[in-house]
N, C-alpha and C positions, 0 to 999 in steps of 0.2 A: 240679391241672388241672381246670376247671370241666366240666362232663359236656353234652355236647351233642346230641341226639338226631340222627337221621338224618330224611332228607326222610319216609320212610315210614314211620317211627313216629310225628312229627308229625302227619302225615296220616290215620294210625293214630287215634292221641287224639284230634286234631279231630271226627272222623267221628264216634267212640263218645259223645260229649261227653254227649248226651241220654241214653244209657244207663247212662252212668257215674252220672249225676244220677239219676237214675230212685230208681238203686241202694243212691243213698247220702242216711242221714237228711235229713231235708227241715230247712233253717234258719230256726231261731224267733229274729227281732231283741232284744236284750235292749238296747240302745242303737241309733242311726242308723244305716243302710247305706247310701250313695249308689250307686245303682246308674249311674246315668249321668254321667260326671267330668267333662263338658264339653268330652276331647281328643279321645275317641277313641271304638269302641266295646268295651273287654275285657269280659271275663264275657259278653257277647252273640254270638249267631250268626241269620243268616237262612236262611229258607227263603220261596222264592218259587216260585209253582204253574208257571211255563215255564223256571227253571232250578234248583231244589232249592237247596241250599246255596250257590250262588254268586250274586252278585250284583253283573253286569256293569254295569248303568247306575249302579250307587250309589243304587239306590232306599232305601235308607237308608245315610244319611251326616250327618258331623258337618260344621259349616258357622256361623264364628263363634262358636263355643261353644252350638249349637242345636242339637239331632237336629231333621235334616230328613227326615220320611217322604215322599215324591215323590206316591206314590199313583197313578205311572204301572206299576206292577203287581200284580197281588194275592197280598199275603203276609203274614208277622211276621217283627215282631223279637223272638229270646225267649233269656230268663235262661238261660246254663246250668245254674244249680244254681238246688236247687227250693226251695223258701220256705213256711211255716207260721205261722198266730199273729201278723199284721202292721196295720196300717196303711201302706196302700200311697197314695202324695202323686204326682200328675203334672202338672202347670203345662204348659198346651197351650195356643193359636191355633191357626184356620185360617189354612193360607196362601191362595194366589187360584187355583194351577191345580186343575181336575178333569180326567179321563182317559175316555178308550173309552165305555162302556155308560152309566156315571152322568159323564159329561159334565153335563148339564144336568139330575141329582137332585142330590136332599139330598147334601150333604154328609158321608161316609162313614168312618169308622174304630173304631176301637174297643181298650179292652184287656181281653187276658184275663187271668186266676184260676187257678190250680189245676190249668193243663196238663198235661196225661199224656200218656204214651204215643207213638205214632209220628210222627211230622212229616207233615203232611199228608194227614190219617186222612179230615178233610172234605173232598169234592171236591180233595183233591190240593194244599187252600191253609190248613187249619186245626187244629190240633190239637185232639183232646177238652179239651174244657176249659168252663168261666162264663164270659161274656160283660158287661162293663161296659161296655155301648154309648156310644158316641159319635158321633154323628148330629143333622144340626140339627134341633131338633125333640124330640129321643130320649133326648137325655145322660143315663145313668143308667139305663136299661132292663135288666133279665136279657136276657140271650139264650142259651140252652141249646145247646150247639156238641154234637155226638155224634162221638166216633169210634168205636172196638170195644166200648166201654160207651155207655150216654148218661147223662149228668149228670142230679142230679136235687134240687129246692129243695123246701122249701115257703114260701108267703107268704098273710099276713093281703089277699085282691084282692077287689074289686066288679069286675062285670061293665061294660064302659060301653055303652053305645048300638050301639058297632061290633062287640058282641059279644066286643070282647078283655077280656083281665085286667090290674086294675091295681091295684097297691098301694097300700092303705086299711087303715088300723090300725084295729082292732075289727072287722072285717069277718070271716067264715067266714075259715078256712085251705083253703087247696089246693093240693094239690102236683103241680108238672108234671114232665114229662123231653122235653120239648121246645117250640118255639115261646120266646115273650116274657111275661116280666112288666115291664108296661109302668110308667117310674116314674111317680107320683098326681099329676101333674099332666100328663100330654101330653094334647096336644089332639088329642080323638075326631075332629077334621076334618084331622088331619094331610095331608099331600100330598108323594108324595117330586119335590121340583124344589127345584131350587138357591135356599140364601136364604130358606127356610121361616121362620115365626117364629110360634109360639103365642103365647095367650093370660098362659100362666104360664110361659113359659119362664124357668129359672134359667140356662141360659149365656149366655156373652156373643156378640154379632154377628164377622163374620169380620174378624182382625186386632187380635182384642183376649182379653187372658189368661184363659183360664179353670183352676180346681185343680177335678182328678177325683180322688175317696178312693176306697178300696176297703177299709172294716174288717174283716178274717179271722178271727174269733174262733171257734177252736173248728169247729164247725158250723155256725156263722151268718158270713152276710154282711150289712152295710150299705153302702149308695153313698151320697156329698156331693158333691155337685156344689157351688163359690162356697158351704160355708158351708153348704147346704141338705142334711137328710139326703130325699134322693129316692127310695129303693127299701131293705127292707129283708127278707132272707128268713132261715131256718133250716133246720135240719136237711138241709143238704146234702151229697151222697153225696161230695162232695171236697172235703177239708178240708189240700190240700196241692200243691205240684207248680212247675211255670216261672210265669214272668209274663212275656207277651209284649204287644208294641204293633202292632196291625192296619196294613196298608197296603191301603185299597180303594177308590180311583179318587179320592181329596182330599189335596192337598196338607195337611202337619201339620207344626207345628213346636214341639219340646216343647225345657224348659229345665231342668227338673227333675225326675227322678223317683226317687224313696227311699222307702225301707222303716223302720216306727220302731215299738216296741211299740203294741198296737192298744187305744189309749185308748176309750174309749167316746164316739160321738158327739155 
């Protein structure tokens, strides 16, 4: 007779899911893992800052064999089980809608690295975790997310004009535990309004594919953005944890995302 759980032990394990994972060694790819199977979402669960775990509008849903992130609230979508030792592949477009605050910014999302700890540690919508920004303009940036610890890199940056840090191989090392290291090509004149486009920008314009990497090795990370290695740091305090994909005020529509031993860029 097959064993069938009861509604509240279901609801039981759902709930723990992240602690269950926490708890339990973190997985290193020795071959491909497709994390995203094009039906549905399993091995994912949401958390969004005005209703935690649920997710009445379908701000992330699947849609033609697409994860469409909405971006009409601010949240993630994140692994249950944690991950280690990877190359991380995500095949992403903008769609056309933006929402509330950054209606008329840059275009807005992101994935994280290494998530720890509690579901909505930042302001109620982010777990501790790296940041591989995704933002017109941005693709590629660190961005140091803090919850009950705060994360922490170092990277080879020059200073630019704007006073921020950016990633420059040869350059001094410095190591941050919050803010951005910006990747070596964004433009010191950046501006957040919708449709931005630098000088060097590697993504592509909205409606057309772009692949985000994320190399995990060890202590180090690298970002690729199309091909381009754009950001590269060490020695970072988390070397483990969920991979989530940001929902914040931009439509996103991803078709691929999997994990494969972390080659060298």
């Amino acid at each position: 007779m097959p064993h069938i759980l009861s509604r509240r032990a279901f609801l039981y394990s759902w709930a723990c899911a992240p602690a269950l994972a926490a708890r339990s060694a973190p997985i290193a790819p020795s071959t491909t893992i497709t994390l995203f199977n094009g039906r549905d979402l399993e091995g994912w669960y949401t958390w969004l800052r005005t209703t935690g775990r649920d997710d009445p509008k379908g701000v992330f849903a699947v849609r033609d064999g697409l994860l469409r992130v909405s971006g009409e609230d601010w949240g993630v979508l994140s692994t249950r089980a944690a991950y280690r030792d990877y190359r991380l592949i995500v095949e992403w477009k903008w769609g056309g809608a933006t929402f509330g605050a950054r209606s008329d910014k840059a275009r807005d999302s992101g994935i994280l690295v290494h998530a720890t700890g509690e579901d909505g540690a930042r302001g109620n919508v982010w777990p501790e975790s790296i940041e591989h920004q995704i933002i017109e303009g941005g693709c590629g940036d660190f961005i140091l997310v803090a919850g009950a610890g705060r994360p922490t890199l170092t990277a080879e940056c020059r200073v630019g004009p704007d006073g921020q840090y950016y990633w420059s191989k040869g350059s001094p090392a410095v190591t941050r535990d919050r803010g951005r290291i910006n990747w070596w090509g964004r433009d010191p004149a950046w501006e957040d309004r919708l449709g931005f486009r630098g000088r060097r920008d590697v993504e592509r314009p909205t409606g057309e594919w772009n692949r985000s990497e994320s190399i995990c090795a060890g202590d180090s990370i690298t970002n690729v953005v199309n091909g381009v290695v754009v950001n590269h740091a060490t020695r970072s305090s988390h070397t483990s944890g969920r991979i989530a994909i940001q929902s914040e005020g931009a439509e996103l529509l991803i078709r691929r995302i999997e994990l494969v031993p972390p080659q060298p860029a």
